[in-house]
C-alpha positions as CSV (number, residue, x, y, z in Angstrom):
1,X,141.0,-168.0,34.2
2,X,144.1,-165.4,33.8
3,X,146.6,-167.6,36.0
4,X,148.7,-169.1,33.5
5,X,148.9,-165.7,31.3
6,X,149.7,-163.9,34.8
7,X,152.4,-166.9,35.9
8,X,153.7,-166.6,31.9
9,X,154.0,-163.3,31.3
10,X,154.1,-161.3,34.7
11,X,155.6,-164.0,37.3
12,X,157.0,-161.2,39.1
13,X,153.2,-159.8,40.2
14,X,152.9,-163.4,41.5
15,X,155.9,-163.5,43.8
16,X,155.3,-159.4,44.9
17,X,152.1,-160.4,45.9
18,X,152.6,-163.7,47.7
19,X,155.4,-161.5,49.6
20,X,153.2,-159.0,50.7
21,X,150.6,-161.3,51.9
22,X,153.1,-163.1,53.9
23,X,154.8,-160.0,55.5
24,X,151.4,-158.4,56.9
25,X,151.4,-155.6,54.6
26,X,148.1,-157.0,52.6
27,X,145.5,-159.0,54.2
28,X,143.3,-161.6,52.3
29,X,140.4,-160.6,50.0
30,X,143.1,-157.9,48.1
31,X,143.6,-157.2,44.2
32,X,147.0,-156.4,43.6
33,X,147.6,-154.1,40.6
34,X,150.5,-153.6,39.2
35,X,150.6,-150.2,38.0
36,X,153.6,-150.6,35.6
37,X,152.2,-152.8,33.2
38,X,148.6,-151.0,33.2
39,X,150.5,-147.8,32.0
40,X,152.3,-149.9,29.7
41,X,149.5,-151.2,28.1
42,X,147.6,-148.2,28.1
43,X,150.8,-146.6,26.0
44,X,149.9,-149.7,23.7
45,X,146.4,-148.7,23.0
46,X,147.2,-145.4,22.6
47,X,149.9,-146.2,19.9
48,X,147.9,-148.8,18.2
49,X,144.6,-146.5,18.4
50,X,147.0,-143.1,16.4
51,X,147.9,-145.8,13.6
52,X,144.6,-146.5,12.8
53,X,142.8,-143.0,12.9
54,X,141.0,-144.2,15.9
55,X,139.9,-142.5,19.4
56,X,140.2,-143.6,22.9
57,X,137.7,-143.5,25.8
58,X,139.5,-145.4,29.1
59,X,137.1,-147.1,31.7
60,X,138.0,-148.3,34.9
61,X,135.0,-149.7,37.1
62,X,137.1,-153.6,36.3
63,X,139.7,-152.0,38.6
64,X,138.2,-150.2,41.2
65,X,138.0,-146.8,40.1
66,X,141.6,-145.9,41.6
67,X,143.4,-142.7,41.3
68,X,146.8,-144.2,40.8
69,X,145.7,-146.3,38.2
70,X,143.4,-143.4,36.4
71,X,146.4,-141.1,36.4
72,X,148.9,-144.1,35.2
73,X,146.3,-144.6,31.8
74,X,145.4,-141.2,31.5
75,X,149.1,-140.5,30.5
76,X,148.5,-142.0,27.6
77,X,144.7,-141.9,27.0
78,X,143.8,-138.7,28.5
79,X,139.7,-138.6,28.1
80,X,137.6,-141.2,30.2
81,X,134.0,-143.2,29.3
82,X,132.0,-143.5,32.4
83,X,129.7,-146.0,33.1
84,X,127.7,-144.1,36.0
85,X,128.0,-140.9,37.6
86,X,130.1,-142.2,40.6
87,X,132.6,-143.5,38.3
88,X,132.7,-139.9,36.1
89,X,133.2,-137.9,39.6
90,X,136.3,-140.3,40.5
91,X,137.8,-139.8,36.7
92,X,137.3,-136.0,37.2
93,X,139.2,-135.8,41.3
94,X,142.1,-137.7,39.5
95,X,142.1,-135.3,36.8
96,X,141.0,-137.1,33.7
97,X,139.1,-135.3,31.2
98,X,135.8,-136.3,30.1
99,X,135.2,-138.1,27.3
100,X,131.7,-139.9,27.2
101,X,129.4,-139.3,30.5
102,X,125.9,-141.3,30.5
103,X,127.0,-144.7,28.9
104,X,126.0,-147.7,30.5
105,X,124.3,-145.8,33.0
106,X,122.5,-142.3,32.2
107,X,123.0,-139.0,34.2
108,X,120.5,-137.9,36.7
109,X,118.9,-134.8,35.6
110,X,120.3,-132.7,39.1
111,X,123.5,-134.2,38.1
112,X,124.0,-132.7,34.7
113,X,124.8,-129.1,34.9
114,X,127.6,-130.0,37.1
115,X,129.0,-132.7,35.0
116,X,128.5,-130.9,31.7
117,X,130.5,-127.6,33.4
118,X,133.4,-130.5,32.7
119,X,133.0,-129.7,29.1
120,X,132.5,-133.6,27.8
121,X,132.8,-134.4,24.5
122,X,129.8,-136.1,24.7
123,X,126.9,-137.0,26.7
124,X,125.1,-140.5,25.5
125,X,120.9,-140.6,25.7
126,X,118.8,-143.2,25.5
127,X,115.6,-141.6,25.0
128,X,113.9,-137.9,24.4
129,X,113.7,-137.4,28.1
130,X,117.2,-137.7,28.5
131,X,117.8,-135.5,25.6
132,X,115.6,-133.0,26.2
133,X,117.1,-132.8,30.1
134,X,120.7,-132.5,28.6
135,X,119.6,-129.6,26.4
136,X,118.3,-128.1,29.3
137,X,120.9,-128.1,31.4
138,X,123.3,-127.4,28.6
139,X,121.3,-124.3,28.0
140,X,121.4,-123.2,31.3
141,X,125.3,-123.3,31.5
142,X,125.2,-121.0,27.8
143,X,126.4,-123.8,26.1
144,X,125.5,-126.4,23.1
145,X,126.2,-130.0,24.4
146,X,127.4,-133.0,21.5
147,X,124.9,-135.9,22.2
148,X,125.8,-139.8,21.4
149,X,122.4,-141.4,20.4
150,X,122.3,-145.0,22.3
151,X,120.7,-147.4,19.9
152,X,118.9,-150.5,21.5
153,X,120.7,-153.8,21.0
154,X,120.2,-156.4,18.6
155,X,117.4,-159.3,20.1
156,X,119.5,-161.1,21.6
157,X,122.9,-159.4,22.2
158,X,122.2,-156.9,25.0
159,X,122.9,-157.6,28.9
160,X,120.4,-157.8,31.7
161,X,119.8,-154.7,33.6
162,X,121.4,-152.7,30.9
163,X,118.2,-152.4,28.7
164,X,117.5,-148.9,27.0
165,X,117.8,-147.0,24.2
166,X,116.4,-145.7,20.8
167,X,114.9,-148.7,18.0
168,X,116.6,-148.4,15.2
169,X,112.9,-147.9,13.1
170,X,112.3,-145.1,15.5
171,X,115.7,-142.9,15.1
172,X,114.4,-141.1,12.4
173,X,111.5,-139.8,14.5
174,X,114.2,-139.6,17.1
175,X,116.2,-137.4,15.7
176,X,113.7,-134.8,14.5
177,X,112.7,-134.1,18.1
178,X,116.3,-133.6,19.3
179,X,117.2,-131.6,16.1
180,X,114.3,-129.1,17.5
181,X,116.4,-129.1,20.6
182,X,118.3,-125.7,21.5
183,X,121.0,-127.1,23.0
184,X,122.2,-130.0,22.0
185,X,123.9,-131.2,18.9
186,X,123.7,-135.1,17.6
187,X,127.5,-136.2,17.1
188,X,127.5,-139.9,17.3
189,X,126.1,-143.1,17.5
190,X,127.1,-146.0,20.5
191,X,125.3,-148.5,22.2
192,X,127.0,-151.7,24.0
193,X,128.4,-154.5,22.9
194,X,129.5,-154.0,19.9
195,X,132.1,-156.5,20.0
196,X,132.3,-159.6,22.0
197,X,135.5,-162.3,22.3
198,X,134.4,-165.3,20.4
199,X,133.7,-168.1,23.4
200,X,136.3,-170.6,21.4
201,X,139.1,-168.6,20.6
202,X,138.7,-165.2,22.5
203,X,139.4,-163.6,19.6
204,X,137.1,-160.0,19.0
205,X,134.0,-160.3,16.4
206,X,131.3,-158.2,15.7
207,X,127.7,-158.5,17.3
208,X,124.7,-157.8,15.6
209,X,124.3,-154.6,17.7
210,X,127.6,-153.3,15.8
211,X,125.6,-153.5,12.6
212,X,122.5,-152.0,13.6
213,X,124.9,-148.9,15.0
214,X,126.1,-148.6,11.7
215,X,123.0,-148.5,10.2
216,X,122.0,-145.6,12.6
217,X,124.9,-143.7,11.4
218,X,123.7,-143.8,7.9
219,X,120.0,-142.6,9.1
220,X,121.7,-139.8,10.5
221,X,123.8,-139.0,7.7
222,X,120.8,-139.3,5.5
223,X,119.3,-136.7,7.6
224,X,121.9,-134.1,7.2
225,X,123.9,-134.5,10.0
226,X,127.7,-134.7,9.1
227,X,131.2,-135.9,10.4
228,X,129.2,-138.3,13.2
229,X,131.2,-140.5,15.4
230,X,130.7,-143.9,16.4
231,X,131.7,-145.3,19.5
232,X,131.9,-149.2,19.5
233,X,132.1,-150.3,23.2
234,X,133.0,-154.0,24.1
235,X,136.6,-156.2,24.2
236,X,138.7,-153.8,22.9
237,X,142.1,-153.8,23.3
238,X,145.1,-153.8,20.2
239,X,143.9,-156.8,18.8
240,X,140.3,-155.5,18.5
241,X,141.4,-152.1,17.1
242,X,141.9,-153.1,13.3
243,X,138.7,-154.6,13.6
244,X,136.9,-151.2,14.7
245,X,138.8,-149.7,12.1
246,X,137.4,-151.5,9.3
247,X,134.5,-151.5,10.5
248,X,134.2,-147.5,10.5
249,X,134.0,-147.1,14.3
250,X,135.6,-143.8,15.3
251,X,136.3,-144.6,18.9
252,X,137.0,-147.3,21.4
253,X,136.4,-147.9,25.4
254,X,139.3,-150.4,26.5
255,X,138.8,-151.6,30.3
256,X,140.2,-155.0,30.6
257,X,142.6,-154.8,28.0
258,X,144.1,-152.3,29.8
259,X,144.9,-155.2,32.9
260,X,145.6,-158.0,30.1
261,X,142.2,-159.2,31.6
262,X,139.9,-159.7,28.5
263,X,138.6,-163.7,27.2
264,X,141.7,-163.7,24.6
265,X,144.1,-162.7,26.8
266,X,143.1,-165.8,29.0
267,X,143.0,-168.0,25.8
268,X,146.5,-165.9,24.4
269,X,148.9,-165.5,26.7
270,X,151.0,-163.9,24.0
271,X,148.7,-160.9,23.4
272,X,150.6,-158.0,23.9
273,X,149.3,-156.2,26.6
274,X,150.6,-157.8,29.8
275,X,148.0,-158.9,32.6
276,X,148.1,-156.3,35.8
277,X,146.5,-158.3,38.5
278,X,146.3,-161.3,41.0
279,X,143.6,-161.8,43.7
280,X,145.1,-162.7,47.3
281,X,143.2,-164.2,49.8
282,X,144.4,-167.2,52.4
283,X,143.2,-170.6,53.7
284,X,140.6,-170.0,56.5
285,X,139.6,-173.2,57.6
286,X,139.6,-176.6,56.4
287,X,136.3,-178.8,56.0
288,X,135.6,-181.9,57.2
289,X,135.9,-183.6,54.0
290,X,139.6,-182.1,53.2
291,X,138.2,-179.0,51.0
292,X,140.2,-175.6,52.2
293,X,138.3,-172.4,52.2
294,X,139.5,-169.3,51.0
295,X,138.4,-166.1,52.6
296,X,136.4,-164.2,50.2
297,X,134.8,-160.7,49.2
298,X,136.1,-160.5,45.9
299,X,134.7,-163.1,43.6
300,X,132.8,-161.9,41.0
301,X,130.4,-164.0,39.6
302,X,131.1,-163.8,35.8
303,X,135.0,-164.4,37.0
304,X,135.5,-167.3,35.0
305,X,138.3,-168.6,37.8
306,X,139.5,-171.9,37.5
307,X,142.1,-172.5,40.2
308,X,144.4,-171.3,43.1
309,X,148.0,-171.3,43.4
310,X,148.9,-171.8,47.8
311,X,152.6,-170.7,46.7
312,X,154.3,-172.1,50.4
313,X,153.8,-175.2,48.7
314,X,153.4,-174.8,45.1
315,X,150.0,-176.2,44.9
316,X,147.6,-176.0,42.4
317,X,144.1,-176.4,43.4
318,X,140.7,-176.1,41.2
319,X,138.2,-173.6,42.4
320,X,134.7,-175.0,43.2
321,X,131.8,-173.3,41.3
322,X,129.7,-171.3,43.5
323,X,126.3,-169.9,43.2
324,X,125.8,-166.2,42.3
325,X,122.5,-166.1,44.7
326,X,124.7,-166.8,47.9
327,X,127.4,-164.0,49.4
328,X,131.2,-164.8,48.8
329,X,132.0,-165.2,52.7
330,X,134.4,-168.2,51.5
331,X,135.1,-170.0,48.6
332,X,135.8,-173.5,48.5
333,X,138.8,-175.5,47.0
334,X,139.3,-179.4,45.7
335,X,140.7,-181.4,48.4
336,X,145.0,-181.8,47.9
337,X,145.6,-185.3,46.7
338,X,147.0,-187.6,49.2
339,X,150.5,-186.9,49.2
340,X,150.3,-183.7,47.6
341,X,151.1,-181.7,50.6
342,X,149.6,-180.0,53.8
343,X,147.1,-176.9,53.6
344,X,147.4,-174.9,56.8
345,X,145.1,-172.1,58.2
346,X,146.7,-168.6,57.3
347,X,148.1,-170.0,53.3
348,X,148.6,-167.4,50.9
349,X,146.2,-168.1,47.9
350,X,146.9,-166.3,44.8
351,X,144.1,-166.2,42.0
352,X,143.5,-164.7,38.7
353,X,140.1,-164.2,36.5
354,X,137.8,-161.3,35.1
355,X,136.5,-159.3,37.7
356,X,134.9,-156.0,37.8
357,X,136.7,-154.6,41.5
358,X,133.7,-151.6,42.3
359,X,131.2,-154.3,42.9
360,X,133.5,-156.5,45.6
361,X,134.3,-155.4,49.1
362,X,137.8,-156.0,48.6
363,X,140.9,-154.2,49.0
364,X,143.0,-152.6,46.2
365,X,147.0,-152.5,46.7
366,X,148.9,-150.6,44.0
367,X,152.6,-151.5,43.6
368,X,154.9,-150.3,41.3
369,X,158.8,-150.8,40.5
370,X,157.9,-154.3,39.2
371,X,159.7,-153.5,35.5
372,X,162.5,-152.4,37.2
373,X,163.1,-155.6,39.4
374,X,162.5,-152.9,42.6
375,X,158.5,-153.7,43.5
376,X,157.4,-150.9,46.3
377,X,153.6,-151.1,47.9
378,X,152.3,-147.5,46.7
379,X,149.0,-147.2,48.2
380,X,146.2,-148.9,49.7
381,X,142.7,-148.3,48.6
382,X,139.0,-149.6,48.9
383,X,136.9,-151.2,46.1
384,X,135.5,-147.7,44.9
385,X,138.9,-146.2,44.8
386,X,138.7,-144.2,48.3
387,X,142.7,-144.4,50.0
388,X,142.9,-146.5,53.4
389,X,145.1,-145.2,55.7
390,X,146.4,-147.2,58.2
391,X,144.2,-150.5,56.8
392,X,144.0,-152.6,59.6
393,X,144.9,-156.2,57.9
């Protein structure tokens, strides 16, 4: 999906990680992130985010929760949306600050006092429970917590096994429970996507969802509350920011734009932000019929991937399509073409497409010194972002 924009734009990622592969330092099934041009583009989100009057919330489950990386954006975007509470403990032990906790994925209720102690902007609830467990736990810690009122998605526009959230025709009711509340405080409106990257052009539009957000702003308003934000999750990255802006969204959540890794980076390879990683695996066997198999581990099933470049001989291969149901022990390749050159056992394969690294067993190697033509291997972590020591490849 991303292998053109990576070989276009970052060629030098291609030939670090080929070279790493080939040395022994990295094994197959292993993302290699560049850590220079996800702190570049976070400084480009940042930027593009303070022209507009916009806020940032950074999330990082696409690559792996890693501390490098968190500490590499958090330059630049300091305060982090989790999507679950393992990802919002990771954030905090790299020393991120919290931003928005409970969004996708809402806070047990013996997690909360801990994670509001963090002082988050705010905490996002999908229902009264929720809300009511917050205040709780907010009051037990002396303490008034800002709440972010999930609204349930448009028919239509939500994803499966993300479900949740307040009807639009119930907010008002909604809100006059949690305005009897001690401690808690409604700030804000979210719920997820509000954008989407158009499946033609990859360019960021609106969902339906957006517009029913909008709408819960202006219940709220009607109902006294004042100066509420509105966080529009979904795609963005600089290209999407004028769009929120317009669209009176007060903050945004960039993830893949912050590895050049959303739909219009795959469709523009001149998008500014610069893609930050290749998957490397190598050729395991060879079937019968001349199809090589790639290790795997790390093939997500929404990847979108396309094709594999074996760099020893500059081969291009297509990817076969694999079902979701089965486990990603290998992953097939098109036969080479008679003349086309040998595929051997042990070939580097480098690959690039959407992935979200905490749900793959793969390996994370961070390299930086890329911008400055001096590449170095900084660390090697697991898919959670835990540091290997001593990986045995």
């Amino acid at each position: 999906m991303f292998l053109d924009t990576v070989l276009t734009r970052n060629p030098a990622l291609v030939e670090t990680a080929t070279a790493l592969h080939v040395s022994g330092a990295i094994g197959p099934d292993t993302y290699v992130v560049d850590a220079d041009a996800v702190e570049a583009n976070a400084a480009l989100l940042a930027a593009g985010a303070e022209r507009l009057g916009l806020s940032l919330w950074f999330v990082v489950k696409q690559f792996g929760r890693n501390p490098a990386l968190i500490r590499a954006v958090a330059r630049h975007i300091p305060r982090f949306a989790a999507i679950d509470p393992s990802e919002a403990r990771a954030l905090h032990a790299a020393g991120a600050r919290a931003g928005n906790l409970g969004h996708l994925v809402q806070i047990p209720r013996r997690a909360l006092p801990g994670m509001l102690a963090w002082r988050p902007e705010a905490v996002t609830v999908f229902d009264l429970a929720n809300a009511r467990a917050v205040s709780d736990a907010a009051g037990g810690l002396g303490l008034v917590q800002d709440v972010f009122v999930r609204i349930e998605a448009a028919p239509g526009s939500g994803h499966p096994g993300q479900e949740g959230g307040v009807p639009l025709e119930a907010l008002d009711g909604f809100a006059a429970a949690v305005e009897r509340l001690p401690s808690v405080r409604i700030a804000g409106v979210t719920a997820f996507p509000c954008v989407l990257c158009a499946p033609d052009t990859g360019r960021p539009v609106p969902t339906a969802t957006f517009e029913l957000v909008r709408e819960a702003r202006e219940v709220l308003t009607a109902r006294g509350h004042r100066g509420l934000g509105l966080s529009a999750p979904g795609a963005t990255s600089v290209a999407a920011l004028p769009l929120l802006a317009r669209l009176g969204a007060t903050h945004g959540e960039p993830g893949h734009s912050l590895t050049g890794t959303t739909p219009l980076h795959a469709a523009d390879p001149h998008q500014p932000e610069r893609p930050a990683y290749v998957y490397v695996t190598e050729v395991a066997h060879t079937l019968a019929d001349g199809r090589p198999a790639l290790f795997g581990g790390g093939f997500y099933a929404r990847s979108g991937v396309r094709s594999a470049l074996l760099p020893r001989t500059g081969l291009r291969l297509r990817v076969g399509d694999a079902s979701a149901e089965n486990i990603d022990y290998y992953r097939l390749l098109d036969p080479p073409g008679t003349g086309s050159g040998e595929v051997r056992a042990g070939d580097t394969a480098v690959l690039a497409f959407r992935t979200q690294i905490f749900v793959t067993r793969s390996t994370v190697a961070v390299v930086a010194g890329l911008t400055g033509g001096k590449p170095r291997l900084t660390g090697l972590y697991d898919a959670r972002g835990r540091a290997l020591e001593g990986a045995a490849l």
